[in-house]
C-alpha positions in Angstrom: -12.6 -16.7 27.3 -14.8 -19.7 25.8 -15.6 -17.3 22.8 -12.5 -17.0 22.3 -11.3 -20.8 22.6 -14.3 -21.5 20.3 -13.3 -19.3 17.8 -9.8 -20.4 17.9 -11.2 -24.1 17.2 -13.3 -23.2 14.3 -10.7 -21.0 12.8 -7.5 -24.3 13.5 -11.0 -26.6 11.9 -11.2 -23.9 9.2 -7.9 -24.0 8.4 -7.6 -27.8 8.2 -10.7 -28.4 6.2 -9.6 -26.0 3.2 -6.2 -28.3 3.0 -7.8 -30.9 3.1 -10.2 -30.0 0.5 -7.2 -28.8 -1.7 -4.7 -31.9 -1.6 -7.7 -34.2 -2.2 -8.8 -32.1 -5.7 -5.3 -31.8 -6.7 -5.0 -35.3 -7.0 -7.0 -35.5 -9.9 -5.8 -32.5 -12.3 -5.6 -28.6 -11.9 -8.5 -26.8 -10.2 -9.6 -24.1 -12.1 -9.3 -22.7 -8.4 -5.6 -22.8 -8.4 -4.8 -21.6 -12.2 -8.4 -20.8 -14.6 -5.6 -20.5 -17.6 -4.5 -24.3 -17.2 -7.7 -25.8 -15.3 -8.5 -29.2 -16.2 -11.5 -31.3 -15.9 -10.7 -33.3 -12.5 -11.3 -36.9 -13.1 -13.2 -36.8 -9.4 -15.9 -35.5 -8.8 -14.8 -32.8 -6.2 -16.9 -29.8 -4.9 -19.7 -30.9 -6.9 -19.8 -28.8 -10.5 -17.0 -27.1 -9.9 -14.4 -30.0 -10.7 -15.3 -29.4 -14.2 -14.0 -25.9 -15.2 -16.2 -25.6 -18.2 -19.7 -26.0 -16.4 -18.2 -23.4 -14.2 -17.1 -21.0 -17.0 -20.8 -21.7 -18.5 -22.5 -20.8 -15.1 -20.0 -17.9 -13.7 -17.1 -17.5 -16.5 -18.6 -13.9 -17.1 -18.5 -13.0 -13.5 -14.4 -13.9 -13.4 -13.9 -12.1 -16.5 -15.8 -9.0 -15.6 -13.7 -8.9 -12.2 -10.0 -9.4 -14.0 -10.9 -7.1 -16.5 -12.6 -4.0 -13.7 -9.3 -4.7 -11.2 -6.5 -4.6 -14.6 -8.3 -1.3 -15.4 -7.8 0.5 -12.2 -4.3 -0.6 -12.1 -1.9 -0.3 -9.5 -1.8 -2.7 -6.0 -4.6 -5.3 -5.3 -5.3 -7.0 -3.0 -6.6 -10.6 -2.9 -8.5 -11.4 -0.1 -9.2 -15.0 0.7 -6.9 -15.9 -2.3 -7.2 -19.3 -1.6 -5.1 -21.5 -4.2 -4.1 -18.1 -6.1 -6.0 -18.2 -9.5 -7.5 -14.4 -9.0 -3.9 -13.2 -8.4 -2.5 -15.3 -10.9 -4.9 -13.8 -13.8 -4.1 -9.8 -12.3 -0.5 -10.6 -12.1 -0.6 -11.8 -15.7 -2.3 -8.7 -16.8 0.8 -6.9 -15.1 -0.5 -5.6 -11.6 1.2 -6.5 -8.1 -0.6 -8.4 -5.9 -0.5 -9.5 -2.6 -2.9 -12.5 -1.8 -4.2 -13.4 2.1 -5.5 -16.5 3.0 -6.4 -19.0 6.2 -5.1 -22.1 5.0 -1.6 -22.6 5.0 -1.9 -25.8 2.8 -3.8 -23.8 0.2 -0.8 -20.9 0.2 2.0 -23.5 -0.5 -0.3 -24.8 -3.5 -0.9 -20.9 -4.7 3.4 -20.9 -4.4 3.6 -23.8 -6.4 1.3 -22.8 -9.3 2.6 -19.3 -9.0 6.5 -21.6 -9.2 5.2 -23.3 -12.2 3.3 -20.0 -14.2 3.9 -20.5 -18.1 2.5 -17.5 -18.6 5.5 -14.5 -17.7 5.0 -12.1 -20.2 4.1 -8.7 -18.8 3.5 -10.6 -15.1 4.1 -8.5 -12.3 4.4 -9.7 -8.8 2.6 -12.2 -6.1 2.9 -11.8 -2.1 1.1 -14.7 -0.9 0.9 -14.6 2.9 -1.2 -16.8 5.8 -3.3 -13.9 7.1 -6.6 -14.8 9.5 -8.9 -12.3 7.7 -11.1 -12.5 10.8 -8.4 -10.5 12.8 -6.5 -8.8 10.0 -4.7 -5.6 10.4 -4.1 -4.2 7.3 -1.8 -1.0 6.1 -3.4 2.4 5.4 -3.7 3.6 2.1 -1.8 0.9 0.5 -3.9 -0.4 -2.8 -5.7 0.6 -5.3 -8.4 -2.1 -5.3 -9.6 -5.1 -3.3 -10.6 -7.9 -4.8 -12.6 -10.6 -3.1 -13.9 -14.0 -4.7 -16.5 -15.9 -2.4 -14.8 -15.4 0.7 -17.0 -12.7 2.8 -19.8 -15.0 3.9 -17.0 -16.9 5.2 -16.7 -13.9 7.8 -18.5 -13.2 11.1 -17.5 -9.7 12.0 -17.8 -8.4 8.2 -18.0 -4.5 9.6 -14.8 -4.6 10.8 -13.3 -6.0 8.0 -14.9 -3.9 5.5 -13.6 -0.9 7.9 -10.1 -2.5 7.5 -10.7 -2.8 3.6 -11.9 1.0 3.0 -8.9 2.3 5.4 -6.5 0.3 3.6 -7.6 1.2 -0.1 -6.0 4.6 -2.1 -8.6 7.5 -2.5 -10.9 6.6 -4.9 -9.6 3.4 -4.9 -11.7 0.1 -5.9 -13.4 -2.9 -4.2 -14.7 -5.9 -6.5 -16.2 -8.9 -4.9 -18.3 -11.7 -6.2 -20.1 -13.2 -3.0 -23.0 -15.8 -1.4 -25.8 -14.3 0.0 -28.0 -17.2 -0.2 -31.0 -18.8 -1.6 -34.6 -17.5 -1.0 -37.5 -19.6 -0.3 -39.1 -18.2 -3.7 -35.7 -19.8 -6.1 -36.0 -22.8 -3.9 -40.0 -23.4 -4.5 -38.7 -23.1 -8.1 -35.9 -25.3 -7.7 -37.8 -28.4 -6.7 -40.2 -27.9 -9.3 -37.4 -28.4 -12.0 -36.0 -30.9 -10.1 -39.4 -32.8 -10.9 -38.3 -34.2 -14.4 -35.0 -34.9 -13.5 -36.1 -37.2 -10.8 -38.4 -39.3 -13.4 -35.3 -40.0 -15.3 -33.5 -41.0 -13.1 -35.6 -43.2 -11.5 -38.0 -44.1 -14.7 -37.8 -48.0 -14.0 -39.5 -47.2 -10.4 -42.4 -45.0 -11.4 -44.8 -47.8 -10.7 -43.5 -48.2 -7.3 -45.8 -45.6 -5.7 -44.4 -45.7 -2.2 -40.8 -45.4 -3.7 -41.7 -42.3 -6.1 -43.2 -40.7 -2.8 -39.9 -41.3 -0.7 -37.4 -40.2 -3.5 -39.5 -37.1 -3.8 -39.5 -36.5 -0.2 -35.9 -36.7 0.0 -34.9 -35.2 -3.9 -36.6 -32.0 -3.1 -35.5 -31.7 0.2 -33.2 -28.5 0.7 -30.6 -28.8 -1.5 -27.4 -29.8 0.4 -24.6 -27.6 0.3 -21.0 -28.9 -1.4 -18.6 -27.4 0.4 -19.0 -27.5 4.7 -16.7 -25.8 6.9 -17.1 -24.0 10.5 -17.7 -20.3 8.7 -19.6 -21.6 6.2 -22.9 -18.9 5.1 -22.3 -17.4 8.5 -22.5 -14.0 6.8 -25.1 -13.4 4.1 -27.2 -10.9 2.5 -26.4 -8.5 5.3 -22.9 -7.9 3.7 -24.9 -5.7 0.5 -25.7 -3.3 3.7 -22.2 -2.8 5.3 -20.6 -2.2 1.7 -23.2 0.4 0.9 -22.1 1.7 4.1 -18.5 2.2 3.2 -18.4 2.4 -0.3 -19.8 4.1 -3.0 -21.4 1.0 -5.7 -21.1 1.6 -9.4 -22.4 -2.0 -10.2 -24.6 -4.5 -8.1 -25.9 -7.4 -9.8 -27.4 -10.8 -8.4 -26.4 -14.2 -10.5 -27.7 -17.5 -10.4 -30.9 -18.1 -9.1 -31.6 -21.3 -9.5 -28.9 -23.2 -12.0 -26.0 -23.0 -9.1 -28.2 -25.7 -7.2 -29.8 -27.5 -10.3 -26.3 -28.2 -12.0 -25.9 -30.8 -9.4 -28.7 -32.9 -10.8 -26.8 -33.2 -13.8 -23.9 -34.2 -13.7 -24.5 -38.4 -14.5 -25.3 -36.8 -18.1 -23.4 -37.0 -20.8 -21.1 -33.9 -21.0 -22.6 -33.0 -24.7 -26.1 -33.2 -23.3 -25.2 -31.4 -20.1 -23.3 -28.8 -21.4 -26.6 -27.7 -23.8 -29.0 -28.2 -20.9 -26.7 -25.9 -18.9 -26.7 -22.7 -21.4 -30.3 -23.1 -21.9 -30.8 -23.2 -18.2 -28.4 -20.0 -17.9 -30.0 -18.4 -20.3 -33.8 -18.6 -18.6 -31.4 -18.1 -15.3 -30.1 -14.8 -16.4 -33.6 -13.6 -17.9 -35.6 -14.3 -14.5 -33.2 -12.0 -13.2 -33.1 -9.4 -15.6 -37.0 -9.3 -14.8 -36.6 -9.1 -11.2 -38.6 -12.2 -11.1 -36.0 -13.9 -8.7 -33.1 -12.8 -7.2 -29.8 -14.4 -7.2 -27.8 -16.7 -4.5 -24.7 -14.5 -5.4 -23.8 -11.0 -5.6 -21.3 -9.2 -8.1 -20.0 -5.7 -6.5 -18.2 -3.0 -8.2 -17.9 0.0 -5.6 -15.3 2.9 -5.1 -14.0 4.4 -1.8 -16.6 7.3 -0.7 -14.6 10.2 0.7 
């Protein structure tokens, strides 16, 4: 019983922290979140460098492209889960598939309705279903899509084998699940973290480096572990133990790790100058993707392409 009332606290908390977080960043322009085809640059910081839609097109635009572009081929019904303000099941809808799109937050589902009111874009669109599903309990229909799509929403959920068994159950044969995930940073990325950090930290505080006790405290506290942007009850309770339950069910085609190390660093940039930051950025990227490539670090997120094993 007290599991139970705990849960339903965290999941009423859950609820109320995502609208929250989406009437505050919708008072200051259109979160790529809610529509990537119309997203400005918020004049608030919100969500740290995600208010600006072209730091996060420079540091996962190829990640959302790859996803539209692998659920439009397969075609047929999808299945957003998480949706939260709609843009993934804006983008399918506008490349002509139907979509239904579950999410927690009821605030967050009326601002996916409204976007989806307001779409420009109706040329070839197909359909939206948005509906306020708890994906921690959800029951879902047998057989029903061709592919499940899921943007950073699975660390978000505790009991990620029964929803994965709910997922494979409800997909077509041979049908598709794409998901872009956290899994978390590794002591490794944040060792190299902190030593990038160094440099930053003498520019920004270049008219203290004499002050010797200062430097020491700001460095203390600068490359401390990196806070994290976004809080909310379910936050990272799931991690790098979801790459073993979707092996379990499903048979991958693609897994890739991205960022391991500019996700946290773009933070430290932001007080530059948008020409300066945005050329630090794609250089950063750059050595980002490469230390990957090597398997010299691993990244914070996962990208998943896997098909239904029969």
């Amino acid at each position: 019983m007290e599991t139970n009332k705990n849960y339903n606290q965290q999941i009423t908390e859950e609820n109320l922290f995502w609208g929250e977080f989406e009437e505050e960043a919708n008072k200051f322009g259109i979160p790529w979140w809610c529509d990537l085809s119309r997203a400005t640059k918020l004049s608030k910081v919100v969500c740290g460098w995600m208010y600006d839609p072209k730091i996060e097109k420079i540091l996962r635009g190829s990640c959302k492209n790859k996803l539209i572009e692998t659920a439009s081929s397969i075609k047929g019904n999808a299945l957003d889960i998480g949706c939260g303000a709609g843009w993934l099941s804006l983008e399918l809808a506008r490349n002509g598939m139907d979509v239904e799109g579950f999410e927690i937050s009821s605030k967050r589902i009326a601002v996916a309705k409204k976007y989806l009111r307001n779409n420009p874009f109706k040329k070839g669109f197909g359909s939206i279903n948005y509906q306020i599903e708890d994906i921690n309990k959800i029951k879902l229909e047998k057989e029903k899509y061709q592919s499940v799509v899921i943007w950073d929403t699975l660390h978000h959920i505790p009991e990620i084998d029964r929803l994965m068994k709910e997922i494979y159950d409800s997909l077509k044969p041979n049908g598709y699940i794409v998901t872009y995930d956290h899994i978390g940073l590794r002591k490794g990325n944040l060792i190299f973290i902190r030593i990038l950090q160094i440099p930053l930290i003498i520019l920004y505080k270049i008219k203290k480096i004499f002050e010797v006790k200062k430097i020491k405290e700001d460095l203390k506290t600068d490359l401390g572990e990196p806070e994290k942007i976004i809080k909310s009850p379910f936050e990272d309770v799931t991690g790098e133990e979801m790459i073993k339950v979707i092996k379990r069910c499903f048979e991958i085609e693609m897994l890739e790790t991205k960022l391991c190390f500019i996700a946290r660093l773009a933070n430290d940039l932001l007080n530059l100058s948008d020409t300066i930051k945005y050329y630090i950025l794609r250089i950063l990227k750059t050595i980002d993707d490469l230390l990957i490539k090597m398997h010299i670090l691993k990244g914070e997120y996962i990208f998943i392409i896997a098909r239904k094993r029969e």
